[in-house]
C-alpha positions as CSV (number, residue, x, y, z in Angstrom):
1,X,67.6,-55.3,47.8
2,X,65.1,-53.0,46.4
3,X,65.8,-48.8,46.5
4,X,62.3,-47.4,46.2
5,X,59.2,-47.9,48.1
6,X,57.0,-46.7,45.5
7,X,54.0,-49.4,44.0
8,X,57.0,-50.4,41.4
9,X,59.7,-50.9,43.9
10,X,56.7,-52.8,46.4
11,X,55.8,-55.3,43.6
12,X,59.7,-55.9,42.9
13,X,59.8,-56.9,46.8
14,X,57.1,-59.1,46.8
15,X,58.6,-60.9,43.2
16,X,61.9,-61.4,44.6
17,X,60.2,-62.8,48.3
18,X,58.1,-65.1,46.4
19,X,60.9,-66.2,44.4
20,X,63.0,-67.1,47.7
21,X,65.0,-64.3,48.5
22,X,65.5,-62.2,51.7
23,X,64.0,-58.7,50.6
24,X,65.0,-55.2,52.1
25,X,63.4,-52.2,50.8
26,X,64.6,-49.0,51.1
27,X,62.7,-45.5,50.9
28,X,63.9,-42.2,50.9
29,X,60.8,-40.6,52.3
30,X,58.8,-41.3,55.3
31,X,56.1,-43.3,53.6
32,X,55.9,-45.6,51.6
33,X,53.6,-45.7,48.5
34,X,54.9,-43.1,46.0
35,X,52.0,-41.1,44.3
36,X,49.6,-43.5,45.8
37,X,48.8,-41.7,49.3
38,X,46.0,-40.9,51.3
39,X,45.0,-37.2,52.4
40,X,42.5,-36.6,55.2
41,X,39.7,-33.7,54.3
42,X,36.8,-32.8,56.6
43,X,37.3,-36.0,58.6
44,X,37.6,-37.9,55.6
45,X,40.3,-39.6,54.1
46,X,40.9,-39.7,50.5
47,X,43.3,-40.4,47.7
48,X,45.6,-37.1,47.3
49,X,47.6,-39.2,44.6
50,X,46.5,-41.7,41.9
51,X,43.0,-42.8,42.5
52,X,42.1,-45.1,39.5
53,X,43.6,-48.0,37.8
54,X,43.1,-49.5,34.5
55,X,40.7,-52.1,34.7
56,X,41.6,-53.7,30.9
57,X,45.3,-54.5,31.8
58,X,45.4,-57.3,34.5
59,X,48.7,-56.0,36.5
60,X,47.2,-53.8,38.7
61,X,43.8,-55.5,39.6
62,X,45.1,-59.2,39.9
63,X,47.8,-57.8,42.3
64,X,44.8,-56.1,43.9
65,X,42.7,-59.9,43.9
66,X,46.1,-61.4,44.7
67,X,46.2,-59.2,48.3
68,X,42.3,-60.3,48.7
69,X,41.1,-56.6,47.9
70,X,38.0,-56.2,46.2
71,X,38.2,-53.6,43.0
72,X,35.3,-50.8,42.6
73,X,34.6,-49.1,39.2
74,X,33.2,-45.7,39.0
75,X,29.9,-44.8,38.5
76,X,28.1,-43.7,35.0
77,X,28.7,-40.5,35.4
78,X,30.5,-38.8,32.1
79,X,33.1,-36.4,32.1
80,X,33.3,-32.8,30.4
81,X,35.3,-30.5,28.4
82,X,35.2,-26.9,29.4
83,X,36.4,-25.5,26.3
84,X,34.7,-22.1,24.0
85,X,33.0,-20.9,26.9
86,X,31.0,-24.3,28.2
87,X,31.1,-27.4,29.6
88,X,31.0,-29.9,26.5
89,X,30.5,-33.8,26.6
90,X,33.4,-35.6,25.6
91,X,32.7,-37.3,22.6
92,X,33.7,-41.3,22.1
93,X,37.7,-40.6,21.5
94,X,41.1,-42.5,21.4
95,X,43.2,-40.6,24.0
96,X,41.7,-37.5,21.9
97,X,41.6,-38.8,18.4
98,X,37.8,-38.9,17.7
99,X,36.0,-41.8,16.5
100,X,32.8,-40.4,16.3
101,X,32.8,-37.6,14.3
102,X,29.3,-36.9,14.1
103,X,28.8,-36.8,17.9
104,X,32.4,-35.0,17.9
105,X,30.3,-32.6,15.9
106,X,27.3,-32.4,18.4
107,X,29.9,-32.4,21.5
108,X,30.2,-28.4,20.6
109,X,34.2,-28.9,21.6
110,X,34.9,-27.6,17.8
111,X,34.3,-25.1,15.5
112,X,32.2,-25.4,12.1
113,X,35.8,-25.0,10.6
114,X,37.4,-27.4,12.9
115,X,34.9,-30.0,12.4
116,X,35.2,-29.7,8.5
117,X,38.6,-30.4,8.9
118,X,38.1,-33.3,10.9
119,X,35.4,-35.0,9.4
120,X,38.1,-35.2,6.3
121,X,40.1,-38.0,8.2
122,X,38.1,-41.2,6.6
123,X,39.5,-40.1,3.2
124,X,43.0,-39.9,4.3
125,X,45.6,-42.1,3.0
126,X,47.8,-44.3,5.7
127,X,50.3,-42.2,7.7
128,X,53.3,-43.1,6.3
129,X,55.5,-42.7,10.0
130,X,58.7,-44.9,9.9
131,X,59.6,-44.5,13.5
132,X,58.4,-42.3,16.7
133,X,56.3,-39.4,15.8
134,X,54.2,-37.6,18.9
135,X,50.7,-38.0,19.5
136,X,49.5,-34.5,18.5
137,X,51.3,-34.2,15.7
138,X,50.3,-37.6,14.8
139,X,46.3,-36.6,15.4
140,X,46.7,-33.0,14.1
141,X,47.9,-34.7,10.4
142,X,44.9,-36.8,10.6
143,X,41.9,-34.2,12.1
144,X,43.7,-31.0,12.4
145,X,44.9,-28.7,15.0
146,X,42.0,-27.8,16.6
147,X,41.4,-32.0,17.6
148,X,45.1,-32.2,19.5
149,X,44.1,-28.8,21.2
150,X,41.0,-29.0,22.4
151,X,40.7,-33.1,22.6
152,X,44.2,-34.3,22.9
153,X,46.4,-31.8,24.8
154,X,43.4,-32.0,27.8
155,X,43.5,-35.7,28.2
156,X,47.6,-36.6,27.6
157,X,47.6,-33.2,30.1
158,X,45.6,-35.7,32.5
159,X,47.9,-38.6,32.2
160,X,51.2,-37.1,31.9
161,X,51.2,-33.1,32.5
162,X,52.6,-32.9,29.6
163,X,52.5,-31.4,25.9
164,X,50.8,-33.6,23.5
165,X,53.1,-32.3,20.4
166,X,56.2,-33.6,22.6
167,X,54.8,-36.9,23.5
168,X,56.0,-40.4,22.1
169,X,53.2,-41.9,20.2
170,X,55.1,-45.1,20.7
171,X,55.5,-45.2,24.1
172,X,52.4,-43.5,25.0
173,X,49.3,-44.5,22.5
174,X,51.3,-47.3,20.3
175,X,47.2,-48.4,19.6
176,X,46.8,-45.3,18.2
177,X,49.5,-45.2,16.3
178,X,49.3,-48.6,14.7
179,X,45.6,-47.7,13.5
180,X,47.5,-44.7,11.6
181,X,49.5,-46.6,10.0
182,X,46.9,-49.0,8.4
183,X,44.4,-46.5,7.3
184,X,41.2,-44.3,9.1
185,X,41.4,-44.4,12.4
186,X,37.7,-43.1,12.6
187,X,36.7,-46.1,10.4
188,X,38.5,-49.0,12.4
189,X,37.1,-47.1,15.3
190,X,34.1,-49.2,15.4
191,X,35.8,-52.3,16.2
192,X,36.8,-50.3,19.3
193,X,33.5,-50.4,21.0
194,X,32.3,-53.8,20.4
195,X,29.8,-55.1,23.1
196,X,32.1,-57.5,25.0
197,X,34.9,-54.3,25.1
198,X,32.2,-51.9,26.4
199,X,31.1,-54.0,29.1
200,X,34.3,-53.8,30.0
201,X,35.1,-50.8,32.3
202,X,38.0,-49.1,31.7
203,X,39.2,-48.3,35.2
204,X,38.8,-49.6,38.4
205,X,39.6,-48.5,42.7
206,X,39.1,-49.3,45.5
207,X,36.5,-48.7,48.3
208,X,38.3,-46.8,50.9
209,X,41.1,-45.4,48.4
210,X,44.1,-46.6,46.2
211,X,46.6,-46.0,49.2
212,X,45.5,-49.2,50.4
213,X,47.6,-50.8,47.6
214,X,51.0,-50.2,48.9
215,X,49.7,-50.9,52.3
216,X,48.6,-53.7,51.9
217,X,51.7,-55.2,49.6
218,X,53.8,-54.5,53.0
219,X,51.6,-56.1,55.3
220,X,52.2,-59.1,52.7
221,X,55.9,-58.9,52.9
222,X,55.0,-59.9,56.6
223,X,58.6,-60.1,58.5
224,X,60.4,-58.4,55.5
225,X,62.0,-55.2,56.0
226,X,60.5,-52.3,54.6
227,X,62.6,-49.2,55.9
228,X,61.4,-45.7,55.4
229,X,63.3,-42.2,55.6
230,X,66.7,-44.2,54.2
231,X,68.6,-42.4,51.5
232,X,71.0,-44.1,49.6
233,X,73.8,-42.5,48.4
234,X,75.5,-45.2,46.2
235,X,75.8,-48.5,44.8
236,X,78.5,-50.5,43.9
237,X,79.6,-54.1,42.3
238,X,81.6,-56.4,45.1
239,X,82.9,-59.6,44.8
240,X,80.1,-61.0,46.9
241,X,77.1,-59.1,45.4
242,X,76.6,-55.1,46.0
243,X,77.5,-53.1,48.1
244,X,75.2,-50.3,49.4
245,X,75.9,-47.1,51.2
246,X,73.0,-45.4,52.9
247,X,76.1,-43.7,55.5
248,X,76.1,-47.3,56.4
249,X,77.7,-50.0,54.0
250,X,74.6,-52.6,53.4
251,X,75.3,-55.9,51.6
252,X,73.0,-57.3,48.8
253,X,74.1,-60.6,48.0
254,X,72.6,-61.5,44.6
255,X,70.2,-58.6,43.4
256,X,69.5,-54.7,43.5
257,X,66.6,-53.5,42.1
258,X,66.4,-49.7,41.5
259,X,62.4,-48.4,41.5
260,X,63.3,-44.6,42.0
261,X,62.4,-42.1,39.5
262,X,65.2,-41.3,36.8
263,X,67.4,-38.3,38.1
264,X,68.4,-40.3,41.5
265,X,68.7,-43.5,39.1
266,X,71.4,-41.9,37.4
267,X,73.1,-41.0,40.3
268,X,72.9,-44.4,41.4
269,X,74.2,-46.0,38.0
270,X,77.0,-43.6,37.4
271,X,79.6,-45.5,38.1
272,X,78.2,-49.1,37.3
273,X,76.4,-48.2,34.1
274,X,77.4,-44.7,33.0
275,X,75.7,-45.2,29.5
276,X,72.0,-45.7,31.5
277,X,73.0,-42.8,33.5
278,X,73.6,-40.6,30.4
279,X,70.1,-42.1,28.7
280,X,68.6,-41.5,32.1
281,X,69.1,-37.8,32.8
282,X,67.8,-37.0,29.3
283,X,64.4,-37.5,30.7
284,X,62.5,-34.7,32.3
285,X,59.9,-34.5,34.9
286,X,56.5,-32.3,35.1
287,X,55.5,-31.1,38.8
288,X,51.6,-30.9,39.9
289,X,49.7,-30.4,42.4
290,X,46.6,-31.8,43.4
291,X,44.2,-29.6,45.4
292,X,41.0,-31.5,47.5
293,X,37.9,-29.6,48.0
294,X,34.9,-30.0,50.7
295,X,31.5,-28.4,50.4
296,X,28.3,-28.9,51.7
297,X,26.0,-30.2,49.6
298,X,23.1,-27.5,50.7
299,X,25.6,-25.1,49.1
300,X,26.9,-26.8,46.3
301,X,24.8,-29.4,45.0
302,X,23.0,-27.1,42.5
303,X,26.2,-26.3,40.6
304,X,28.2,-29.5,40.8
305,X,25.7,-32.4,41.2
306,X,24.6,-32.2,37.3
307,X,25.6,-36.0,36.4
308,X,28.9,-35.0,35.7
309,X,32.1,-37.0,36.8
310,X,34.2,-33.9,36.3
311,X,35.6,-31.9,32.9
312,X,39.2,-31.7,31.4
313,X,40.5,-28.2,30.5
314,X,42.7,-27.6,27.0
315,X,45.9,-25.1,27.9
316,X,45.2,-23.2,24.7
317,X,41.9,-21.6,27.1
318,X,44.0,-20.3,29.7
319,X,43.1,-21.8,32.6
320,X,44.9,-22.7,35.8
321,X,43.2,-25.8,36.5
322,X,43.7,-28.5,33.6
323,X,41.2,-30.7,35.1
324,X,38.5,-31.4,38.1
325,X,37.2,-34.5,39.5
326,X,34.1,-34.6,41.3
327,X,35.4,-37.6,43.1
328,X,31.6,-37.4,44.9
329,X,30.2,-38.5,41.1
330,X,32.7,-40.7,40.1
331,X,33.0,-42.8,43.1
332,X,29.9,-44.2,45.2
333,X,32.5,-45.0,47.8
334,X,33.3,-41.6,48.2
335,X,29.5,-40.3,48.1
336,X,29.0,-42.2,50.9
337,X,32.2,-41.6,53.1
338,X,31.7,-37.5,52.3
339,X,27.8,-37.9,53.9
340,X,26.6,-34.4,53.7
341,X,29.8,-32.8,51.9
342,X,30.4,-33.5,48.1
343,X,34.2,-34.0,47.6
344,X,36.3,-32.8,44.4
345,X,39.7,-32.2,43.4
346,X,41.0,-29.9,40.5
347,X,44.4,-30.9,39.6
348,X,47.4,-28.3,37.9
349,X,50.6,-28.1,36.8
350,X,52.3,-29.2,33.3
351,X,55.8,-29.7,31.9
352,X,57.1,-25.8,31.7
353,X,54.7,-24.6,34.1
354,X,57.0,-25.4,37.2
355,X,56.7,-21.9,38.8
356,X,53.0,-21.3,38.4
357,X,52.9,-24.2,41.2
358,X,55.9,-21.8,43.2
359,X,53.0,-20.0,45.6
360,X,51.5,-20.3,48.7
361,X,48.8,-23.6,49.0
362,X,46.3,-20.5,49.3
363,X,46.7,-19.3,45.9
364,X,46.1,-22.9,44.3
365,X,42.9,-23.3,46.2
366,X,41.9,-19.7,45.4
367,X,42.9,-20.7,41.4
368,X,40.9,-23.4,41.6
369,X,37.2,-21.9,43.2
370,X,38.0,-19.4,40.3
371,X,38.0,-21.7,37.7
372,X,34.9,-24.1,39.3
373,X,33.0,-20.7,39.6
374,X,33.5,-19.6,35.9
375,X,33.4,-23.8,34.8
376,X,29.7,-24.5,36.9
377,X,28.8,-21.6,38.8
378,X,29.7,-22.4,42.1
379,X,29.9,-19.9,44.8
380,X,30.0,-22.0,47.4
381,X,33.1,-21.9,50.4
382,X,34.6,-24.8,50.9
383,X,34.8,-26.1,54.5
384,X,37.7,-27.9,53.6
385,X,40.7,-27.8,51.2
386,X,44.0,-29.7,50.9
387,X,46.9,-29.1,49.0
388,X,49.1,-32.4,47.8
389,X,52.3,-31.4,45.6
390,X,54.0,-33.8,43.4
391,X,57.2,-31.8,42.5
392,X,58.9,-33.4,39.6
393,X,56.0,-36.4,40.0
394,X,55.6,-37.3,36.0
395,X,58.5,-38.5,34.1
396,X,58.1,-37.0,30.2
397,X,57.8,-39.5,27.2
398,X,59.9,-37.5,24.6
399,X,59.6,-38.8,21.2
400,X,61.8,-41.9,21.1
401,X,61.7,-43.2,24.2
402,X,61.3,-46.8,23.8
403,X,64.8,-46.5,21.9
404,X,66.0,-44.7,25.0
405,X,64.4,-47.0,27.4
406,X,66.2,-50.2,25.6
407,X,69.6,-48.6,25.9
408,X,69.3,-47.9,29.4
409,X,68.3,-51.7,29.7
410,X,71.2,-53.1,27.8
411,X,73.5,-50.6,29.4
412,X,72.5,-52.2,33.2
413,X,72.0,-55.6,31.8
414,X,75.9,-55.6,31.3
415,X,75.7,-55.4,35.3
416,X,74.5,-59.0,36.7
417,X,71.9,-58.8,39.1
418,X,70.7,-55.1,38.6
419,X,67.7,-54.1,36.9
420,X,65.6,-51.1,37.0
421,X,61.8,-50.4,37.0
422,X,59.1,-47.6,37.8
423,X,57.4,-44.8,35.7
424,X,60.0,-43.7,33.9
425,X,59.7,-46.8,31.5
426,X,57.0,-48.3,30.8
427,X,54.4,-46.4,31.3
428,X,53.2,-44.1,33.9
429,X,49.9,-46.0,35.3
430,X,49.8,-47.9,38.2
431,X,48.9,-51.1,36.1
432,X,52.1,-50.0,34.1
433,X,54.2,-49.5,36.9
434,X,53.4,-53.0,38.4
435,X,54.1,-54.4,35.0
436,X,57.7,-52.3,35.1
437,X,58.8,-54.4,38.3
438,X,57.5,-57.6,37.0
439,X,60.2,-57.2,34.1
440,X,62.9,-55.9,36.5
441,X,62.3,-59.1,38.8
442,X,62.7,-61.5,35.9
443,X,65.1,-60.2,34.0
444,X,67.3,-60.8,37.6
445,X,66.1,-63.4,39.1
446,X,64.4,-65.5,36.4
């Protein structure tokens, strides 16, 4: 049995079908899919949740070749930083830490004092860093403040809503980390961008949108039982397997795999593993929300059709948005399905910002033509705009969470056939996820 119809808790399904057993999946909600979901603006539908996967890990697109769906990659269009009153390319980085410092220096994202600072990083001796340390402090000791604020805190904003001075350089950007630890990171930077990497793209979707992932993994579970709109209220250790009480008492003979996020988890493993539970409630969740935009091109192709996939924003500016996609740039698939509109979405919301999201749908959508107006100009009205929430949507990578994470796995290893899987371990991309539920699966059933 598998408790969460997220892509983690879908990939755990399949797993356990392939390796024999009888599979029910249960969802709380009345979808299936998690953060991958499709939204319908001006007729056309879109990804309101995760739109991209890594195309350099092979979880998430061999599942995708596995299912017989064909992976796209975005187009060459280059993203921005709107940062000391412009819109700035982003200069060659790793997740923020530069490695480029001369076009880091033409990028404009820096002050002449800020630059100095960086451009000391080559001379630097090895960071001596025993254990965890977070990625901002980690950059800020190599190139200074100004890099983790205006480089750093806008992309790990991207990936996890979060605060780049709280986050596990471990768990998060362990590359980046190791490179540290060994000397420059600007000088070993070079090995980074070697042809047969750069032909490489470094995300890939899919034509239509990523909601057909989950979709499609049910269709492929074929008589299985996928039920949505069950919430289960315990789980507990029988004689014959587990017991499962959704206000009905469900058997699972051999295995129960538990894909929800961690706070429900912990409910769940109170009683079986209470030392997972503790480990589990220790780690906090940012809310976003994700905000789809329509115009017609007529009236907004001068502003936002300048070659540009979209622009990050750092917190220290102000803003509400933290980021827009101009999904229309990024995506051919989505240039086409939008005809005459161009389609976007600005996305908001970090750890500690909860109640800025606490207003009307309205207010978002009225933040976010503020921000594109004073970012590119645009005037334009929308024809179209939808607001997708995510309350409590990205678990938070606190410095030392691969300890944590290995003492919630021992503490539910002491329980046989449980495991558990999803964000909240391993990593918070889809490829990560499906990765996450690979583990569970094995570590039960292997």
């Amino acid at each position: 049995m598998v408790v969460g119809g997220g892509i983690s808790g879908l990939t755990a399904a399949r797993d356990l079908a392939q390796r024999g057993y009888d599979v029910l999946v249960l969802e709380a909600t009345d979808r299936v899919g998690g953060k991958l979901r499709r939204g319908e603006i001006a007729g056309v539908t879109v990804d309101v949740g995760a739109e991209a996967m890594v195309n350099r890990r092979p979880e998430a697109v061999g599942l995708a070749a596995e299912l017989g769906i064909e992976v796209v990659h975005p187009t060459t269009a280059t993203s921005r930083v709107w940062t000391r009153g412009g819109l700035h390319p982003l200069p060659r980085t790793l997740m923020g830490a530069p490695l480029d410092l001369d076009q880091l220096a033409a990028s404009g994202v820096l002050s002449e004092e800020g630059i100095a600072r960086a451009r000391q990083e080559p001379g630097l001796a090895a960071t001596d860093v025993a254990g965890d340390i977070s990625v901002g402090d980690l950059v800020e000791q190599r190139y200074g403040a100004e890099v983790t604020d205006r480089l750093v805190e806008p992309l790990l904003g991207g990936v996890y809503a979060g605060r780049a001075r709280a986050i596990s350089a471990e768990a998060a950007m362990p590359q980046l980390l190791a490179l540290a630890r060994r000397g420059s990171i600007t000088t070993q930077g070079a090995a980074l961008s070697s042809p047969s990497t750069a032909e490489s793209p470094v995300f890939a979707g899919i034509e239509g949108g990523m909601w057909q992932l989950p979709e499609r993994l049910v269709d492929d579970l074929g008589g299985r039982v996928v039920r949505t709109g069950v919430t289960v209220r315990g789980v507990r250790r029988t004689d014959a397997g587990f017991e499962v009480d959704t206000g009905e008492a469900l058997e699972a003979a051999a295995v129960v795999v538990l894909a929800t996020p961690a706070a429900p988890t912990a409910r769940l493993l109170a009683d079986l593993a209470p030392a997972a539970a503790g480990e589990l409630t220790a780690i906090d969740y940012a809310s976003t929300a994700v905000v789809t935009l329509a115009f017609r091109a007529s009236d907004a192709a001068a502003a936002l059709d300048t070659g540009a996939s979209g622009f990050l924003v750092p917190p220290v500016d102000g803003r509400r948005i933290k980021a827009s996609t101009f999904s229309f740039a990024k995506w051919d698939w989505v240039r086409r399905a939008g005809g005459d509109l161009l389609l976007l979405r600005t996305s908001l919301g970090r750890i500690g910002e909860e109640q800025t999201l606490q207003v009307p749908d309205e207010e978002l959508v009225t933040a976010s033509l503020a921000d594109l107006a004073d970012a590119t100009g645009l005037t334009a009205t929308p024809v179209d705009a939808v607001v997708q929430r995510w309350g409590g949507g990205l678990p938070q990578y606190a410095v030392g969470h691969l300890d944590r994470v290995a003492r919630i796995r021992a503490a539910v290893a002491t329980v046989p056939g449980l495991a558990v899987c999803g964000a909240a371990y391993d990593g918070v991309g889809i490829a990560a996820c499906i990765a996450s539920a690979h583990r569970a699966v094995a570590d039960v059933a292997g």
